[in-house]
C-alpha positions in Angstrom: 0.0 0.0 0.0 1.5 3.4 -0.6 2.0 6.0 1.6 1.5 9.8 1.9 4.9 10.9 0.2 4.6 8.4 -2.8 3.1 10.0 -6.1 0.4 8.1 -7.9 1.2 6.5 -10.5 -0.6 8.2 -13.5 1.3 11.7 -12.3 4.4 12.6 -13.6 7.6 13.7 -11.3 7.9 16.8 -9.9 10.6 19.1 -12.2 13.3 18.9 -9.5 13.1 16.0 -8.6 15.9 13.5 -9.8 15.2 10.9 -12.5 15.0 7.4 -11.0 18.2 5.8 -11.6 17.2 2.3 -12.6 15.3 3.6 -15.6 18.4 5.7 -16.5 20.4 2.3 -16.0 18.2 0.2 -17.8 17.9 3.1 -20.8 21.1 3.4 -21.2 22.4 -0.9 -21.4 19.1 -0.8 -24.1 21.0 2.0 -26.0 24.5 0.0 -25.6 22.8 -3.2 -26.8 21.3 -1.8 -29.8 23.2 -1.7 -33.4 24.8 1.6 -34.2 22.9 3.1 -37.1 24.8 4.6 -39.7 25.5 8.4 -40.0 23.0 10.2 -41.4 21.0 7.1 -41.6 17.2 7.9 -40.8 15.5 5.2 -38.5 13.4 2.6 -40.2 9.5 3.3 -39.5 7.5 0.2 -38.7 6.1 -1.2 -41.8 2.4 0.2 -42.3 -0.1 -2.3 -41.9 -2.0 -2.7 -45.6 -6.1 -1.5 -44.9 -8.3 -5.1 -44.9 -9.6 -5.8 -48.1 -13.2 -6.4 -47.9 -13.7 -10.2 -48.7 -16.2 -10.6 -51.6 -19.4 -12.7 -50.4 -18.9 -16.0 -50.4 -21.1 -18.1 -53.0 -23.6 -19.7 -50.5 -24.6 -16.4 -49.6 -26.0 -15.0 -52.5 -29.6 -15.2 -53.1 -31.1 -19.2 -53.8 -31.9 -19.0 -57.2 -29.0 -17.4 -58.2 -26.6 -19.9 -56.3 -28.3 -22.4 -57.8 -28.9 -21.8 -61.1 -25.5 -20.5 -61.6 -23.1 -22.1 -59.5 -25.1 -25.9 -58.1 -26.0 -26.6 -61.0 -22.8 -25.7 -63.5 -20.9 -27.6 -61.0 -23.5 -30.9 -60.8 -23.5 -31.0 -64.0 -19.8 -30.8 -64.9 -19.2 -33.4 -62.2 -21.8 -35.5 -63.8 -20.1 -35.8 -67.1 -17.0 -36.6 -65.3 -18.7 -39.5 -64.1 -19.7 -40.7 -67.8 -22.9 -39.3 -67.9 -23.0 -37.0 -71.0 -26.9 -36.6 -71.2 -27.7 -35.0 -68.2 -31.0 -32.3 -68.0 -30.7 -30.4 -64.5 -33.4 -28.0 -64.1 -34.7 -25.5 -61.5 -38.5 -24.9 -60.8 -41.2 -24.9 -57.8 -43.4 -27.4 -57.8 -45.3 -30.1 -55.2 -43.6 -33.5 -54.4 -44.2 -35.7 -57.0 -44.1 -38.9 -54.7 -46.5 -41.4 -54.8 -49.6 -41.0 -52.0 -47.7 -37.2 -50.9 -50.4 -34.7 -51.7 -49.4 -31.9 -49.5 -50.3 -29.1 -51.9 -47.3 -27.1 -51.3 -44.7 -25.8 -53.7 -41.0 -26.3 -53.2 -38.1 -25.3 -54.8 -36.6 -28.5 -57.0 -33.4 -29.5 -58.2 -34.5 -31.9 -61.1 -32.2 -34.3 -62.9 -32.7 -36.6 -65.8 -31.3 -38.6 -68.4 -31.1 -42.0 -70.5 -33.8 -40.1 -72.0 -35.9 -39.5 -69.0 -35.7 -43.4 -68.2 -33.6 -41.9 -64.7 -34.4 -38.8 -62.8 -33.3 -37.5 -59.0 -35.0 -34.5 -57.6 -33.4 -32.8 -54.4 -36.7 -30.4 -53.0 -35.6 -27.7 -50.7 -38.1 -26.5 -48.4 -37.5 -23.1 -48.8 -36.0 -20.9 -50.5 -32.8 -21.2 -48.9 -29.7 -23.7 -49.4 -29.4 -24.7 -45.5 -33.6 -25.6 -45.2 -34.3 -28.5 -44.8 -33.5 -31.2 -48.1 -35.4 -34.3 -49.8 -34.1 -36.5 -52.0 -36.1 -39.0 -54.1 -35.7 -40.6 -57.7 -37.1 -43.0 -59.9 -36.2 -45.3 -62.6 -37.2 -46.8 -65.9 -40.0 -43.6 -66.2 -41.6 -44.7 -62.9 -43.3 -42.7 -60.1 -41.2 -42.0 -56.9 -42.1 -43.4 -53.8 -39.8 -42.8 -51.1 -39.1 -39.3 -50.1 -35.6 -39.4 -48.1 -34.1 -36.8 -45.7 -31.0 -35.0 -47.4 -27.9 -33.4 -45.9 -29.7 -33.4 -42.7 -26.9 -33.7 -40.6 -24.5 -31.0 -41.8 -24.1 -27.4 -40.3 -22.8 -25.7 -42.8 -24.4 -25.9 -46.5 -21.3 -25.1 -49.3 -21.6 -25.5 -53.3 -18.5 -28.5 -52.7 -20.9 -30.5 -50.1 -23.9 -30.3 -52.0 -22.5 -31.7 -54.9 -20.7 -34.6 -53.0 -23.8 -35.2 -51.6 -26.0 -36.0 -54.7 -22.9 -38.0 -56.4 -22.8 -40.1 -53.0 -26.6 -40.6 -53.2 -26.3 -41.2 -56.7 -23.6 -43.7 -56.6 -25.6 -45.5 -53.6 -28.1 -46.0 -56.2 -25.8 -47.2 -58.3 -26.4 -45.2 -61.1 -22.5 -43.7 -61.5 -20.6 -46.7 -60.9 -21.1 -50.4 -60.7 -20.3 -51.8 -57.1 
């Protein structure tokens, strides 16, 4: 605890009184340790930290359609073809389920895919209009009706253009429909 005589410690010393001497100890081995700049030699200013770039939005945050019309899509579809499947129709629109013995009424936004001339189609619904709602998945084959409406990507936190399309090639090849097991 101080005492009367002792100055706080956010007020400077008194004009006559005598600098401390271990800060004029300790000042002057800091000068001695320090290089010797040259004569004439200006010191070196601390390098300016550059102003933070603003990052552009990323992709998943752009409006639904637009992320998936332009970037889902594109990227499905090029994926796709890697996998040998050079016919592929993907397609956007809101529409009900088109599951067998589901008659909800509601629209949802679909991801529709189809080839072998229709003979194979996958549709992932979204429940909204937004790319982390909840998902459904369901397909059909040889032109029929779907039956089975499956949970999709329930699981997962965070929604990015790289999971979604792992996703549907990972449902896809459980079907078997990309590669033979």
């Amino acid at each position: 605890m101080a005492d009367e005589k002792t100055p706080p410690v956010d007020s400077a010393p008194a004009e006559d009184a005598p600098a401390p001497q271990a800060d004029t100890q300790s000042a002057d081995a800091a000068a001695k340790a320090a290089p010797k700049a040259e004569a004439g030699a200006e010191p070196k200013a601390a390098p300016k930290a550059a102003p933070k770039k603003e990052k552009p939005p990323a992709l998943e945050d752009k409006p639904f359609t637009e992320f998936i019309e332009q970037h889902f899509i594109p990227t499905l579809e090029s994926a796709l073809k890697d996998k040998g499947i050079d016919d592929i129709q993907l397609t956007l629109d809101q529409r009900p389920l088109e599951v067998f013995g589901v008659s909800d009424g509601e629209q949802y936004w679909h991801v529709k895919g189809q080839w072998q001339k229709g003979d194979r189609q996958f549709n992932i619904a979204f429940t909204k209009d937004n790319i982390s709602s909840p998902k459904l998945f369901y397909y059909a084959d040889r032109g029929s009706q779907p039956s089975t409406i499956e949970q999709f990507m329930g699981d997962e936190r965070k929604i990015t253009l790289d999971l979604l399309v792992l996703f549907t090639l990972r449902r896809l090849n459980g079907q078997k429909w990309l590669a033979r097991n």
